[in-house]
C-alpha positions in Angstrom: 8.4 -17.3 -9.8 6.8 -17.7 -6.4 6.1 -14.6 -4.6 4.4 -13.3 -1.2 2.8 -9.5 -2.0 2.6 -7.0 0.9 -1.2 -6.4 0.6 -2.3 -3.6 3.0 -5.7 -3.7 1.4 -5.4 -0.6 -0.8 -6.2 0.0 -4.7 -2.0 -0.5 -5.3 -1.3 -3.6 -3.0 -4.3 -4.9 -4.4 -3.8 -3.9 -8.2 0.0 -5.2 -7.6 -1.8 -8.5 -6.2 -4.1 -9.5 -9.2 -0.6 -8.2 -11.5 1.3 -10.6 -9.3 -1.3 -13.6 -10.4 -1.1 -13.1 -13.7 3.5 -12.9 -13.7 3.6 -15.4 -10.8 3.0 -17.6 -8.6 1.4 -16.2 -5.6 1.7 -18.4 -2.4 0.7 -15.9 0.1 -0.7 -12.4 0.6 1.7 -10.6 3.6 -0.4 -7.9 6.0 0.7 -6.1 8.7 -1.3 -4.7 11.6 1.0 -2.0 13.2 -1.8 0.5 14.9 -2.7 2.5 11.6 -6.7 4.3 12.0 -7.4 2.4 9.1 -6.7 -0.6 9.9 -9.7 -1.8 10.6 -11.3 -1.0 7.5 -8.6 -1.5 5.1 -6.9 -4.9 6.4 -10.8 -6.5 5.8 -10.0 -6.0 2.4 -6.7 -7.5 1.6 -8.3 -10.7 3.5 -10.9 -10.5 0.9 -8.8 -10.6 -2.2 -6.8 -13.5 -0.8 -9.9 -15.2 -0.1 -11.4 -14.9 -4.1 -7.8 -15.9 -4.7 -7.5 -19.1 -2.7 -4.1 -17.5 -1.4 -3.3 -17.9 2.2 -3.6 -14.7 3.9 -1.3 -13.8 6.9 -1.4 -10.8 9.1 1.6 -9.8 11.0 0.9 -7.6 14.3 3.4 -4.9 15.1 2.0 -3.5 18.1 4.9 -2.2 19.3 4.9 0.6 16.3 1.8 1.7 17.8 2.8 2.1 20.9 6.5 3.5 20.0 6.5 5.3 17.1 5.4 8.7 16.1 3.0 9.4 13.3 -0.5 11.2 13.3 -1.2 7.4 11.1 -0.9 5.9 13.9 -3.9 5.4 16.7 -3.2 8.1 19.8 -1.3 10.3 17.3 -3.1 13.5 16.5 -6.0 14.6 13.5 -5.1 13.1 9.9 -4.3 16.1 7.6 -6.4 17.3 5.3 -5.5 18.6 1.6 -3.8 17.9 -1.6 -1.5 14.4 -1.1 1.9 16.3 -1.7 1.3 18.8 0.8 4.3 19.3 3.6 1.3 18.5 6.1 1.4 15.0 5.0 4.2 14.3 6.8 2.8 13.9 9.6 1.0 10.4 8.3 4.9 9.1 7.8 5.4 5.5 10.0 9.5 6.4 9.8 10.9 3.4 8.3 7.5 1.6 7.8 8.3 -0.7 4.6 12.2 -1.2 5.8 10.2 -3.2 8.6 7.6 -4.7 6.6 10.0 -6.1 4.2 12.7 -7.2 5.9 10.0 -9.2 7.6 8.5 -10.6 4.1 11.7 -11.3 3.3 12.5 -13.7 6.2 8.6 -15.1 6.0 9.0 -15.1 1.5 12.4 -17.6 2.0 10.8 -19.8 4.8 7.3 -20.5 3.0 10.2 -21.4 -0.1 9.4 -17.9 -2.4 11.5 -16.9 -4.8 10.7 -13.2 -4.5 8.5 -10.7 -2.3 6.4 -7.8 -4.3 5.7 -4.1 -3.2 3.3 -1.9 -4.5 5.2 1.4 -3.8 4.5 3.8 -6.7 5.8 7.4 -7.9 3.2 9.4 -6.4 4.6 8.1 -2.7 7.9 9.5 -3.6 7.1 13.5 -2.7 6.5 12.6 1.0 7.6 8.8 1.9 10.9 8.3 2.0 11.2 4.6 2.1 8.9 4.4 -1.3 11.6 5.9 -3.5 13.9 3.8 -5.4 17.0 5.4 -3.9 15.3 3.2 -0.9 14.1 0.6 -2.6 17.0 -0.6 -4.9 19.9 -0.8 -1.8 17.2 -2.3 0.2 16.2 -5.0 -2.4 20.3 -5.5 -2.8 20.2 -6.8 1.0 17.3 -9.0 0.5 18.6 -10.7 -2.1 22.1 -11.2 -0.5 20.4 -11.6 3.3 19.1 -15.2 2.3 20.2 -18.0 0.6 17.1 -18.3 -1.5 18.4 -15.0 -2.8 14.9 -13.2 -2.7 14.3 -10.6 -5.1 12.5 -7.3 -4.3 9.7 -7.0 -7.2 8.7 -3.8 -7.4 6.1 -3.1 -10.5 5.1 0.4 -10.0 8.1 2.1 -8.6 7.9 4.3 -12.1 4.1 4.4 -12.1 1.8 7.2 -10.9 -1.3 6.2 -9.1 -3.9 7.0 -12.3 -1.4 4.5 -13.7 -2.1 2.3 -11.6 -5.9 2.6 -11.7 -5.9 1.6 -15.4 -3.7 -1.6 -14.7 -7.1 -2.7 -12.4 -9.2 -1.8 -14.6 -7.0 -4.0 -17.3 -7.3 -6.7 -14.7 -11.0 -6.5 -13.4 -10.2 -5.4 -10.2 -13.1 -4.6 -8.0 -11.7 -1.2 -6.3 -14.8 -0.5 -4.6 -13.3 -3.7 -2.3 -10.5 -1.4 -1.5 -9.3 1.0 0.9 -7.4 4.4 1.3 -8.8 6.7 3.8 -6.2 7.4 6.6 -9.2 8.5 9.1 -11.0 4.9 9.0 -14.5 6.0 9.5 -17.8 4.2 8.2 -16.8 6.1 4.4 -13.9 7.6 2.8 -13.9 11.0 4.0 -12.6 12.4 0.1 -10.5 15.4 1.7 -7.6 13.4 3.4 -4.2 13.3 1.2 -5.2 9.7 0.5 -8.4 10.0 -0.5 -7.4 12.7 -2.8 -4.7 10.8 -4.4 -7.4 8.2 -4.8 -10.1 10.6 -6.1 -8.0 12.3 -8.6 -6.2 8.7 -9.8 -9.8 8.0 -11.0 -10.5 11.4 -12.5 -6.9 11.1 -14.4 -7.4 7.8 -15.4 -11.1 8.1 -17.1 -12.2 5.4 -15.1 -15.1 5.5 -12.9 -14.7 5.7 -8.9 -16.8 2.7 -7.4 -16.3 5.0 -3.6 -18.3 6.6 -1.4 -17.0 9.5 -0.6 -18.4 11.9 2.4 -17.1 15.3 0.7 -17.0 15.3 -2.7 -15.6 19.0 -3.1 -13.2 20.2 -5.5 -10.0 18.6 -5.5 -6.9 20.8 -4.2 -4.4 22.0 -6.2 -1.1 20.2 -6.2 1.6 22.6 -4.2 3.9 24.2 -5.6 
C-alpha cells in the first residue's frame, strides 16, 4: 500500500516510519510546523529520517495555531510542566484538536500525491491526557477519511494498543537510531529529563531494557505515576 506517515520527529513517528518501510510503500513523510517550543529541534529530525530514506519530506506550516490557539506547547504560552506524563498538569501541553487538523490535512495531501492510506503514530500512553489519540477518536475519524475521498484513504494506525516501552523495542527490532530523535517539549540545547515527555521517554527505555542513546540534563528519579 502507499502511505504518507505524520513524522513529527519523535521516537513514535519515527519508529512508526521505519515500521511503515518495512509494510509499505512510503511515498512521503508529512510534518507540520504549527508554533510548538520544540519545533526547532524535533522537526530537524524527521527531515533526517526522510533523508536516509530517500522519501520526500514535506513540512506543512500552521502558523495560525500559534497565534490562535491556547496551549503552554505552543510558543508565547506559559512554562512546560514538569512531572510524571499522566499528571492533570499535562494538560496544559494539549494543542485542542491537534491531529483532527493534521490528518484531515494528510488526508487531502495522502489522495493527491495518489496514497492509498496515511499512518499515525498515536499510542496508549497518549490516551490519559490527549484526547484526539484515543481510538474513540481515531476510529470515527479514520471512518471520514476513508469515505471523504474517492481514493478511500485508510487511517493506519499501528500503535493505538501499544505503550511507549512497546514501542521502543519495535526500534530497536528495526535499528532505529533514537538518539536522532526528539521529545522534550521545552526545546532547549538537551532534553531536560523532568518534562512529561521526557519522562515518558526516559521510563520507555528503562521498561523496555534498552539503552537510552539521550542526553538528558536531570537525570533524577523518575516520578511516580498518579494515582
Amino acid at each position: 500500500m502507499k502511505v504518507v506517515v505524520l513524522l513529527s520527529g519523535g521516537m513514535d513517528s519515527v519508529t512508526a516510519f521505519y515500521d511503515a518501510l518495512r509494510a509499505h510503500e512510503v511515498i512521503a513523510g508529512l510534518s507540520f510546523d504549527y508554533g510548538a517550543k520544540h519545533h526547532a529541534r524535533e522537526l530537524p529530525m524527521a527531515t533526517w529520517h526522510c533523508a536516509q530514506a530517500g522519501i520526500p519530506h514535506r513540512i506543512a506550516p500552521l502558523g495560525f495555531v500559534a497565534e490562535e490557539f491556547s496551549s503552554d506547547l505552543l510558543r508565547g504560552g506559559g512554562d512546560i510542566p514538569e512531572g510524571h506524563y499522566e499528571e492533570e498538569s499535562m494538560k496544559r501541553t494539549v494543542v485542542p484538536f491537534r491531529n483532527g487538523i493534521m490528518l484531515a490535512i494528510a488526508a487531502g495531501f495522502a489522495e493527491s500525491r495518489g496514497a492509498e492510506g496515511v499512518v499515525i503514530a498515536a499510542h496508549a500512553g497518549d490516551h490519559a491526557i490527549y484526547p484526539d489519540c484515543r481510538e474513540e477518536f481515531l476510529a470515527p475519524m479514520a471512518e471520514a477519511i476513508w469515505a471523504g475521498t474517492y481514493a478511500e484513504i485508510r487511517l493506519l494506525r499501528p500503535f493505538v494498543a501499544t505503550d511507549k516501552a512497546g514501542i521502543a523495542r519495535r526500534g530497536a527490532e528495526l535499528g532505529v537510531d533514537f538518539s536522532r530523535t526528539w521529545s522534550c517539549y521545552k526545546g532547549g540545547e538537551f532534553h531536560c529529563g523532568a518534562c512529561g515527555t521526557c519522562v515518558e521517554r526516559r521510563e520507555a527505555f528503562q521498561l523496555a531494557g534498552i539503552a537510552d542513546p539521550t542526553k538528558y540534563v536531570s537525570t533524577a528519579p523518575l516520578p511516580e505515576k498518579p494515582r
